[in-house]
SESE-458226 format. One record per residue (C-alpha): residue in one letter; y, x negated, z negated. Coordinates in steps of 0.1 Angstrom, whole numbers, plus 5000, padded with zeros to 4 digits. Each point is the difference from the previous one (the first is absolute). Example, Ala and Ser with C-alpha at 12.3 -4.5 7.8 and 13.67 -1.06 7.14 Angstrom:
+--------+-------+------+------+
! residu ! north ! east !   up !
+--------+-------+------+------+
!      A !  4955 ! 4877 ! 4922 !
!      S !  5034 ! 4986 ! 5007 !
+--------+-------+------+------+
END
This chain:
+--------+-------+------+------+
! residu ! north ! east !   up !
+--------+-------+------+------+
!      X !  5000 ! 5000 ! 5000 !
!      X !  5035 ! 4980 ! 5011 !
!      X !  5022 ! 4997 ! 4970 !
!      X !  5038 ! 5016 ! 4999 !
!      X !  5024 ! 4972 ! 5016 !
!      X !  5024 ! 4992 ! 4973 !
!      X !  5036 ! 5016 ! 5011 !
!      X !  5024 ! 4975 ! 5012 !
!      X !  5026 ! 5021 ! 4975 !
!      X !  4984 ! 5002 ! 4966 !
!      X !  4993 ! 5036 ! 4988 !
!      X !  5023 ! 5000 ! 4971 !
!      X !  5028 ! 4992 ! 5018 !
!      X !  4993 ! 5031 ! 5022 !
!      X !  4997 ! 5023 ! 4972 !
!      X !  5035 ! 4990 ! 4989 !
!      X !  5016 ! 5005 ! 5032 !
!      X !  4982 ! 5040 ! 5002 !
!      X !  5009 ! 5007 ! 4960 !
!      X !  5011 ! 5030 ! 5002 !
!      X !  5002 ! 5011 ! 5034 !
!      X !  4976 ! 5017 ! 5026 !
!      X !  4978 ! 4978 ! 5019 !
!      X !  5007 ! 5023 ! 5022 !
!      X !  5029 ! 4995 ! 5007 !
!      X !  5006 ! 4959 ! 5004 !
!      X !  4996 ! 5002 ! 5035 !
!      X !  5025 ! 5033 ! 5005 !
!      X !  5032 ! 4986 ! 5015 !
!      X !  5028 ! 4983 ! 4971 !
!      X !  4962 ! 4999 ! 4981 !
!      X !  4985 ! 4970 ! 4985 !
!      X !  4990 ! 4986 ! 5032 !
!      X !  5038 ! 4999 ! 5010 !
!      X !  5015 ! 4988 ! 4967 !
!      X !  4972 ! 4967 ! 4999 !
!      X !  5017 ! 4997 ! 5038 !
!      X !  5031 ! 4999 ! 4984 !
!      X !  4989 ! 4979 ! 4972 !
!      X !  4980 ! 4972 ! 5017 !
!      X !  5027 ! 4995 ! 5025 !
!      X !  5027 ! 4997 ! 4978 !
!      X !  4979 ! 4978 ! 4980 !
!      X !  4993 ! 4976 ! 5035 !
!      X !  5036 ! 5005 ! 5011 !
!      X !  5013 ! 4984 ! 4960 !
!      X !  4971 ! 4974 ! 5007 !
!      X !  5015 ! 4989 ! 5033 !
!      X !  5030 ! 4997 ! 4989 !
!      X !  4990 ! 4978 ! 4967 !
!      X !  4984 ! 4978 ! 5026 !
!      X !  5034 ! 5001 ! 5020 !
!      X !  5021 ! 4990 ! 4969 !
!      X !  4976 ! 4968 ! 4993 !
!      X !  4998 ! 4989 ! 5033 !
!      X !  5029 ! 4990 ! 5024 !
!      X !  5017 ! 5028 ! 4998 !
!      X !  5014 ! 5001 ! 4969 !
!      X !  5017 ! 4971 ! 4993 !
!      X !  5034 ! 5017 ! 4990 !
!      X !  4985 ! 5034 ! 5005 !
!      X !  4990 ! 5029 ! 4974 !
!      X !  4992 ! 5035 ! 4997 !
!      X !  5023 ! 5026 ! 5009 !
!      X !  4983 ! 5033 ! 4993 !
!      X !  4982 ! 5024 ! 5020 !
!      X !  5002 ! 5018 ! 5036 !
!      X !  4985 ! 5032 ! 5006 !
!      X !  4981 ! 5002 ! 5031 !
!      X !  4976 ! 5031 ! 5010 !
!      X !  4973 ! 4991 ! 5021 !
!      X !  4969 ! 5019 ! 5017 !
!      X !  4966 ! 4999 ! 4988 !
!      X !  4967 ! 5017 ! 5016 !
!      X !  5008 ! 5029 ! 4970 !
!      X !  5036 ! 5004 ! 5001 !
!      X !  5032 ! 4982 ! 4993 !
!      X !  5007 ! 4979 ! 4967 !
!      X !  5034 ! 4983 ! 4990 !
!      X !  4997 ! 4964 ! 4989 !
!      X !  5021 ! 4978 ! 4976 !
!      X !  5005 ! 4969 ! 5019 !
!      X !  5011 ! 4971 ! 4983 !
!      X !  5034 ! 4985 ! 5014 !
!      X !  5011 ! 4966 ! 4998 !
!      X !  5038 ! 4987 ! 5001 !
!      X !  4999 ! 4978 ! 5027 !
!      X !  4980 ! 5030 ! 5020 !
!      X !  4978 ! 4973 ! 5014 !
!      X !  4968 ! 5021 ! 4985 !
!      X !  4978 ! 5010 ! 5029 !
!      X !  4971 ! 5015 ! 4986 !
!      X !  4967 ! 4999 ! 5018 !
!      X !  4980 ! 5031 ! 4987 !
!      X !  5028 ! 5023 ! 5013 !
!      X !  5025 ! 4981 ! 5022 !
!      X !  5035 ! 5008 ! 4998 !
!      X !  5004 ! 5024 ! 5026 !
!      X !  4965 ! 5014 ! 5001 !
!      X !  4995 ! 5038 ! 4994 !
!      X !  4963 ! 5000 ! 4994 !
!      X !  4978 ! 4991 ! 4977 !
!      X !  4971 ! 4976 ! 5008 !
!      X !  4972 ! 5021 ! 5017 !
!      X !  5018 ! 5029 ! 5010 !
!      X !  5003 ! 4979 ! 5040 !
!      X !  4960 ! 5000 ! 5000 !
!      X !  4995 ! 5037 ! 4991 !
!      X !  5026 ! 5013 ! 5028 !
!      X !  4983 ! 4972 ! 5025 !
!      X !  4965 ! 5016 ! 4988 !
!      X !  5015 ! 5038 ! 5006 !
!      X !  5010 ! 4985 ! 5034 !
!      X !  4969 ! 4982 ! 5011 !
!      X !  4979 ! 5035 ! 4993 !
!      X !  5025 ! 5017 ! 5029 !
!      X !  5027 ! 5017 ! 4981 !
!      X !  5032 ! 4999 ! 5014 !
!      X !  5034 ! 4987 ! 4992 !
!      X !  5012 ! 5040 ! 4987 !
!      X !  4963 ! 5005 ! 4987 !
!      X !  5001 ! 4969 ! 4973 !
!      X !  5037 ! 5014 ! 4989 !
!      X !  4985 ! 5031 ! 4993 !
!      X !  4967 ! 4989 ! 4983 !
!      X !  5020 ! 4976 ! 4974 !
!      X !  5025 ! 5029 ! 4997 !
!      X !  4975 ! 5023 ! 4991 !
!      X !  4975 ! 4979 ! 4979 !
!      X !  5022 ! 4976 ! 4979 !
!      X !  5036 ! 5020 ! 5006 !
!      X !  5012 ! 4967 ! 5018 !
!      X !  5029 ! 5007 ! 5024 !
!      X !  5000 ! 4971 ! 5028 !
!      X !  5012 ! 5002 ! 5037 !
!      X !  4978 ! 4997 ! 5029 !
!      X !  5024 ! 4971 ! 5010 !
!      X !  4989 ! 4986 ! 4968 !
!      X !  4963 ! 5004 ! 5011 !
!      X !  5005 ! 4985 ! 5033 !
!      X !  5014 ! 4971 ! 4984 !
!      X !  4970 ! 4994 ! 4975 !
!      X !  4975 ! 5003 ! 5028 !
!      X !  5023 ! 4982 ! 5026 !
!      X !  4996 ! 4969 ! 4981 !
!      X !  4962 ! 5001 ! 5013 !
!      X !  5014 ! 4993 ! 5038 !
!      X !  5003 ! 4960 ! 4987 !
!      X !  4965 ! 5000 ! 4984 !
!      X !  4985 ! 5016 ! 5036 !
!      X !  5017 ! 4972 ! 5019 !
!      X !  4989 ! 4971 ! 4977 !
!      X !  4964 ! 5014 ! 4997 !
!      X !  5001 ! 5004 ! 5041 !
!      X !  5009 ! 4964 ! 5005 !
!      X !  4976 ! 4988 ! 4966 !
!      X !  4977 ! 4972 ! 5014 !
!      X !  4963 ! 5010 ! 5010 !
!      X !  4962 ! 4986 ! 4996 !
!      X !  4992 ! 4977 ! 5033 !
!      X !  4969 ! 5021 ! 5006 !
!      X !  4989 ! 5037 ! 5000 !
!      X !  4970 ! 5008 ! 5009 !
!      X !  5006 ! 5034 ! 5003 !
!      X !  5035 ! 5022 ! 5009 !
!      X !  5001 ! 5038 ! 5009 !
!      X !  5032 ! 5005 ! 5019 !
!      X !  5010 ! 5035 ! 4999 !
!      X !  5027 ! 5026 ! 5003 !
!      X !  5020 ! 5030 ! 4987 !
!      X !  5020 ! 5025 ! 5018 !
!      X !  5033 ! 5014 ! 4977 !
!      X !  5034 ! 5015 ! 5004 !
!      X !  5029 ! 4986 ! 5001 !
!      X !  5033 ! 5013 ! 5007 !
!      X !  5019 ! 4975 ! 5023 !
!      X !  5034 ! 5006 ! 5018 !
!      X !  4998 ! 5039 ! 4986 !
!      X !  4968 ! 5007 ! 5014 !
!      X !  4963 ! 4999 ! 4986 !
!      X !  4980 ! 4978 ! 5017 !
!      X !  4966 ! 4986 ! 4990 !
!      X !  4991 ! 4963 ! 4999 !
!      X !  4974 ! 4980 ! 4990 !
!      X !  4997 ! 4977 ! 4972 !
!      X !  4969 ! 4975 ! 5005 !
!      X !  4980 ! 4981 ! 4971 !
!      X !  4981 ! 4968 ! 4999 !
!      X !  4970 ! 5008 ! 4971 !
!      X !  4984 ! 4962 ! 4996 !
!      X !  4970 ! 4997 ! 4983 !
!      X !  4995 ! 4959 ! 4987 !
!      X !  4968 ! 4982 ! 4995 !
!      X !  4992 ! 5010 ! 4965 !
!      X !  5004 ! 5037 ! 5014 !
!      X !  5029 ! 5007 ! 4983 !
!      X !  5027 ! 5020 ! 5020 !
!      X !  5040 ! 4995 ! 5006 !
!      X !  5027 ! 5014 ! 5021 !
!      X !  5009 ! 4978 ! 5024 !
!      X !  5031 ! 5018 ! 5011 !
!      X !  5019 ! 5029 ! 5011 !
!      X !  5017 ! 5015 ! 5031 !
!      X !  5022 ! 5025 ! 5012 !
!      X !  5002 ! 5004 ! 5039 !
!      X !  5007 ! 5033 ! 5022 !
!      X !  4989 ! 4984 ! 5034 !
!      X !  4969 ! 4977 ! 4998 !
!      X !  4986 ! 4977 ! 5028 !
!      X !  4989 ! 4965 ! 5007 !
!      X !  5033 ! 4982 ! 4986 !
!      X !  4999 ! 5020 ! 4972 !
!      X !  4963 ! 4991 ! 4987 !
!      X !  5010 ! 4965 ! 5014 !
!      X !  5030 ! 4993 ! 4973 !
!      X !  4981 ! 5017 ! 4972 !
!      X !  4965 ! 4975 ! 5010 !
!      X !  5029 ! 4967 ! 4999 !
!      X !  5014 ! 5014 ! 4971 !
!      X !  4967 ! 4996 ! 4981 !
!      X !  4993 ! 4966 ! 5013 !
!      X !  5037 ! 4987 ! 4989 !
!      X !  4988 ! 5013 ! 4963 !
!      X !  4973 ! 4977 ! 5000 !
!      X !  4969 ! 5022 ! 5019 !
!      X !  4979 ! 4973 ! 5021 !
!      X !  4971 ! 5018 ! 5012 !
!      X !  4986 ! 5038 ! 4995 !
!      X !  4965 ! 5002 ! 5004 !
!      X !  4999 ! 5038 ! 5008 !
!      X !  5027 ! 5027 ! 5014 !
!      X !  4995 ! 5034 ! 4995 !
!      X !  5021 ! 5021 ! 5018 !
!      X !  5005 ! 5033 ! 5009 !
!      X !  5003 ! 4999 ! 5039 !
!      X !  5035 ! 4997 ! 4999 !
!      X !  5012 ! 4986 ! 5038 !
!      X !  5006 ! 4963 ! 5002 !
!      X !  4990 ! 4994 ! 4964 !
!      X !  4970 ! 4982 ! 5011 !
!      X !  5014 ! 4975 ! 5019 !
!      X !  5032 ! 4991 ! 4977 !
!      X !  4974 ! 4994 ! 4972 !
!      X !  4982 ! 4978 ! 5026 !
!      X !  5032 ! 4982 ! 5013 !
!      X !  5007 ! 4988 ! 4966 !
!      X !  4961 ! 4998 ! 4982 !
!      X !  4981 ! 4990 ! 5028 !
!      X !  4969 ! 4999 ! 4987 !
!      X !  5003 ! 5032 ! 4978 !
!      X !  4970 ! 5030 ! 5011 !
!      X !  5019 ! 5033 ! 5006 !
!      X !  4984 ! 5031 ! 4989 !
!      X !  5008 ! 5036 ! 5002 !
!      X !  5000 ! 5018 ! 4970 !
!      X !  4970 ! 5021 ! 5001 !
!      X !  5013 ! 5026 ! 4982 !
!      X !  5026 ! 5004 ! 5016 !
!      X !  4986 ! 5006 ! 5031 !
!      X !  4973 ! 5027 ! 4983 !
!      X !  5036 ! 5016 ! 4989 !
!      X !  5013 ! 4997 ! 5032 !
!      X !  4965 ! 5017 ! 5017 !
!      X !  5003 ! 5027 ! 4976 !
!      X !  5037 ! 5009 ! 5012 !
!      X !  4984 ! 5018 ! 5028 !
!      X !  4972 ! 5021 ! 4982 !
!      X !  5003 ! 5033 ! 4983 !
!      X !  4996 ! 5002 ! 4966 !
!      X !  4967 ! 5019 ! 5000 !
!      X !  4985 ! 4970 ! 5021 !
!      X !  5016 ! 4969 ! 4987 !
!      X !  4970 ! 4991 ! 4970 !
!      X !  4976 ! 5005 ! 5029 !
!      X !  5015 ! 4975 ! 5022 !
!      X !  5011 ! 4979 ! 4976 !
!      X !  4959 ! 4999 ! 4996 !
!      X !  4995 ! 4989 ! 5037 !
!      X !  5023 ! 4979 ! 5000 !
!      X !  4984 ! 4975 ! 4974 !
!      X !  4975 ! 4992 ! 5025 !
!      X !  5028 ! 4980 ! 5015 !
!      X !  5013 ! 4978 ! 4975 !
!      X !  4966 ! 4998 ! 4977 !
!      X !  4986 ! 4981 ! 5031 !
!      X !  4979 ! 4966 ! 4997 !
!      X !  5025 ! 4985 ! 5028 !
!      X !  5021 ! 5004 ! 5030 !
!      X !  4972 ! 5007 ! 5024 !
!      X !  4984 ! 5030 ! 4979 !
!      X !  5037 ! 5014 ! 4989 !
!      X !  5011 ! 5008 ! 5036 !
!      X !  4965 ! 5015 ! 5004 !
!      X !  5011 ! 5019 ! 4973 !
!      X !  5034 ! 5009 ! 5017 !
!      X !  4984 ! 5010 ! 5029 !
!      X !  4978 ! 5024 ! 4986 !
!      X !  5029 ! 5019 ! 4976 !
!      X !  5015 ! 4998 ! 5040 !
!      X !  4973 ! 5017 ! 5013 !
!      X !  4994 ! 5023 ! 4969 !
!      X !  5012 ! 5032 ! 4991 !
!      X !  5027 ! 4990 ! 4980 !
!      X !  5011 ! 4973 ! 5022 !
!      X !  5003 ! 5027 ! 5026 !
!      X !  5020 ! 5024 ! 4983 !
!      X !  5024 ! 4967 ! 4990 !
!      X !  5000 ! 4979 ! 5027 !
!      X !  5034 ! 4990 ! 4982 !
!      X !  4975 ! 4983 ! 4975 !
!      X !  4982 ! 4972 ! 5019 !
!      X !  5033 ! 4989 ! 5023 !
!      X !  5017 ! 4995 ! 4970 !
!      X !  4967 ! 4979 ! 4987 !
!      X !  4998 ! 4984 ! 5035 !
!      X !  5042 ! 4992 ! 5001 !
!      X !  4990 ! 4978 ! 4967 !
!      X !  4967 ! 4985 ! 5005 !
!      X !  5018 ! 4964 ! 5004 !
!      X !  5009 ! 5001 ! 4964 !
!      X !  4969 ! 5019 ! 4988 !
!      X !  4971 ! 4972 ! 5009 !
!      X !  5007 ! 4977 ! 4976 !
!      X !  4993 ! 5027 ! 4976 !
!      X !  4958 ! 4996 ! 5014 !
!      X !  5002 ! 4963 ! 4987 !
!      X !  5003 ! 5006 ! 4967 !
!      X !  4975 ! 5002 ! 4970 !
!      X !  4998 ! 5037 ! 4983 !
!      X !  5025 ! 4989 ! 4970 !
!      X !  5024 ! 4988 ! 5020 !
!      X !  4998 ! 5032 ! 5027 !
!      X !  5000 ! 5021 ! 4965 !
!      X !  5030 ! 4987 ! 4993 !
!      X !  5020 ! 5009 ! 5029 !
!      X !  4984 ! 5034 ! 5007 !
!      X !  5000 ! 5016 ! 4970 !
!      X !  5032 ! 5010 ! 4979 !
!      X !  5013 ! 4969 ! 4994 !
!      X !  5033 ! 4985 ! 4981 !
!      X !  5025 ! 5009 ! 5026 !
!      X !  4988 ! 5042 ! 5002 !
!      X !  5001 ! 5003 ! 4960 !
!      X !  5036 ! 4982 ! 5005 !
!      X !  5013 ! 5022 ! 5027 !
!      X !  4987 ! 5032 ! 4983 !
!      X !  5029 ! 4987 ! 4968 !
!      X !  5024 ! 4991 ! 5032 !
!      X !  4996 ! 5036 ! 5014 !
!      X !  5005 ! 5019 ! 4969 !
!      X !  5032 ! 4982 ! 4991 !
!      X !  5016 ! 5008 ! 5033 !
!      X !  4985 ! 5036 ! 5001 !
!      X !  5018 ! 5006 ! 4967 !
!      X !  5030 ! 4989 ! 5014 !
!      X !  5006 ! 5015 ! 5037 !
!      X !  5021 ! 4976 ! 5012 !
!      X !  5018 ! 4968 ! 4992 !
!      X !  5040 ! 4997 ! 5007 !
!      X !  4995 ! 4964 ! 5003 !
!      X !  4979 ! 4974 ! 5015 !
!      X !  5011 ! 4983 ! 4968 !
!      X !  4987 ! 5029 ! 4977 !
!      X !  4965 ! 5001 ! 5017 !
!      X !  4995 ! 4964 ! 4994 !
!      X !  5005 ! 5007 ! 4962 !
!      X !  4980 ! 5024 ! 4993 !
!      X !  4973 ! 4984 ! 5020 !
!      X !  5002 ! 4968 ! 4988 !
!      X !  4998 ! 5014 ! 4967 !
!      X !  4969 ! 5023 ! 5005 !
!      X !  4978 ! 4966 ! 5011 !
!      X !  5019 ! 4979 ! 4970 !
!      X !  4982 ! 5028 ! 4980 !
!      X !  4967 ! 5002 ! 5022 !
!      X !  4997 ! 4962 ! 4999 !
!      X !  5002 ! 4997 ! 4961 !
!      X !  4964 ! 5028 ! 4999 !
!      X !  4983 ! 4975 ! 5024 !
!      X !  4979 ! 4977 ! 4973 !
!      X !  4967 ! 4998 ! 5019 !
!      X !  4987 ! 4988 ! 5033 !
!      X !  4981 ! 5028 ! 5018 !
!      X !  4962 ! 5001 ! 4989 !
!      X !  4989 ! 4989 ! 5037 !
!      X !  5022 ! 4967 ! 4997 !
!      X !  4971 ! 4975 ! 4984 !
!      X !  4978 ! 5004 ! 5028 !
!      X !  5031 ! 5003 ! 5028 !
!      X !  5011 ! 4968 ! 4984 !
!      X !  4968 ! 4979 ! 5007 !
!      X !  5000 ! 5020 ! 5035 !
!      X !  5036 ! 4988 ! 5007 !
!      X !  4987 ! 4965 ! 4993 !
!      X !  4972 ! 5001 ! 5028 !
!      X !  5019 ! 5016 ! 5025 !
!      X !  5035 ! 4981 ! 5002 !
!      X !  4987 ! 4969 ! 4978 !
!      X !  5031 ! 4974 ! 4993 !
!      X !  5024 ! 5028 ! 5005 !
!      X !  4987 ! 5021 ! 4975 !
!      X !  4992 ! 4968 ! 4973 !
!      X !  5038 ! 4988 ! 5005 !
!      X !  5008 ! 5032 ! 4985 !
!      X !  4984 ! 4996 ! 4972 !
!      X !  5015 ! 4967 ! 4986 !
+--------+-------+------+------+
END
């Protein structure tokens, strides 16, 4: 049986701070909860400032009183004494001198905004939970300040080797120039040797081709990417060969699943599981040879007949869907089944379906960036197929694949 963890805050002390009050009611706003606020940052604030006094600043320097300052907390507004000094020179660092809110409350309106809530919705959530009154210029501001941390974490330096990136892309609104247009933002999911997964990077484009892909591909390799082993892609037009240009001896794959999606576009709903059926002839085949055998007969078949959409769009891809036959049953489990990249775009998707549109190309960034700064902090384990697609990696691309993992 575990034994009870002693409290970091001794028990006495706690009854003393509840005699004679509700439990209740330390948490209810101006409660306890507030007043130790109050308390504990008045108390740092007079500790700063002692620290102040026997430092530098206070050779021919003293106290002079107190300043009143209210600041906003994640439960409401408290009013501070704030120690003053008479050469003014006191800049404290808990609460700076012209900061309006208290340490924390930036993360919680960031955290409101990175679960799709709008500028107005956050003003009206803190209004009607805590009784805060702030501005949605105020909120803009706090989650504004996130626009530096996208473009240093874009530019951050990367691994020289991935064995493995899914390349994909998102479709969302964005007003531009008064109208609502929809463009696509595209990310880079890398997965390293030890099968632990990263966003590579992030980025926003309404018309896509071949210099496009081009300059996102040279972008990776001036942040230190030397060699991909394996491109999966979704059939995007000139994607291929600007991964190529740049990582010539990369493999490019199509995704698989999305092009079983992409199949299933054409199919009624009453037939889709059925087809989806036949269609697994295709890409559970032992190799090239047997999988357009396999094509061929879904061709021929009756569902192939009914969609003929279905095997041209197969046969438009087949290229990039060979490779797929050379790999060992872990690896092809890997990139048919629902991998990283669908579990991240289903969190992508309902972000932007809770919010319509963006006003900004600036504002989607945000609150996309900060849905995968939150999916990346759940990702602790490799996926359970990695141990044996690792030792398969090291067969098939050798060097390549050992390089990584030094």
């Amino acid at each position: 049986m575990a034994r009870r963890k002693e409290p970091r805050i001794p028990d006495a002390i706690l009854d003393r701070l509840l005699a004679g009050t509700e439990a209740k009611t330390a948490f209810d706003r101006g409660g306890l909860l507030d007043e130790l606020k109050k308390a504990l940052a008045e108390r740092a604030l007079n500790a700063e400032m002692d620290h102040h006094l026997a430092g530098e600043g206070g050779e021919n320097n003293s106290r002079n009183g107190y300043g009143r300052k209210s600041v906003v907390t994640d439960t409401g507004r408290i009013a501070l004494e704030v120690p003053r000094d008479r050469q003014a020179s006191f800049d404290p660092q808990l609460i700076a001198k012209y900061q309006r809110r208290f340490p924390g409350f930036d993360d919680k309106v960031v955290s409101m905004y990175a679960r799709g809530m709008s500028a107005r919705e956050i003003v009206g959530h803190l209004r009607d939970l805590y009784g805060v009154e702030v501005s949605p210029d105020l909120v803009s501001a706090v989650t504004d300040a996130v626009l530096d941390e996208i473009a240093a974490w874009q530019a951050r330096p990367l691994e020289p080797v991935y064995p493995l990136v899914f390349f994909d892309a998102l479709r969302v609104k964005i007003r531009d120039e008064g109208l609502v247009r929809n463009k696509a933002v595209h990310i880079a999911l890398g997965v390293r040797a030890d099968g632990g997964k990263e966003i590579l990077g992030l980025w926003l484009e309404q018309n896509e081709g071949a210099k496009f892909w081009l300059r996102v591909m040279t972008e990776l390799k001036n942040r230190g990417v030397e060699d991909v082993l394996l491109a999966v892609v979704d059939g995007l037009k000139g994607f291929p060969e600007a991964i190529l240009a740049v990582f010539p001896e990369a493999t490019v794959q199509t995704c698989i699943v999305h092009l079983l999606r992409h199949s299933l576009d054409f199919v009624s709903w009453k037939d889709r599981k059925p087809v989806a059926t036949a269609l697994k002839d295709i890409y559970r085949a032992v190799d090239p040879v047997a999988a357009e055998a396999a094509l061929t007969a879904f061709e021929a078949g009756p569902w192939g007949g009914k969609y003929p959409a279905i095997g041209q769009s197969w046969r438009r891809a087949w290229d990039e869907v060979i490779p797929f036959y050379a790999f060992p049953a872990d690896v092809r489990r890997i990139l048919y089944t629902t991998n990283a990249i669908e579990a991240l775009n289903a969190k992508l998707r309902r972000a932007v379906r809770a919010r319509g549109h963006f006003p900004t190309d600036e504002a989607a960034m945000k609150l996309l960036f900060l849905v995968l700064n939150r999916a990346e902090k759940d990702w602790i384990m490799p996926p359970r197929e990695w141990s044996m697609a690792k030792a398969q990696f090291a067969v098939l691309f050798g060097g390549r694949f050992t390089r990584a993992l030094a």
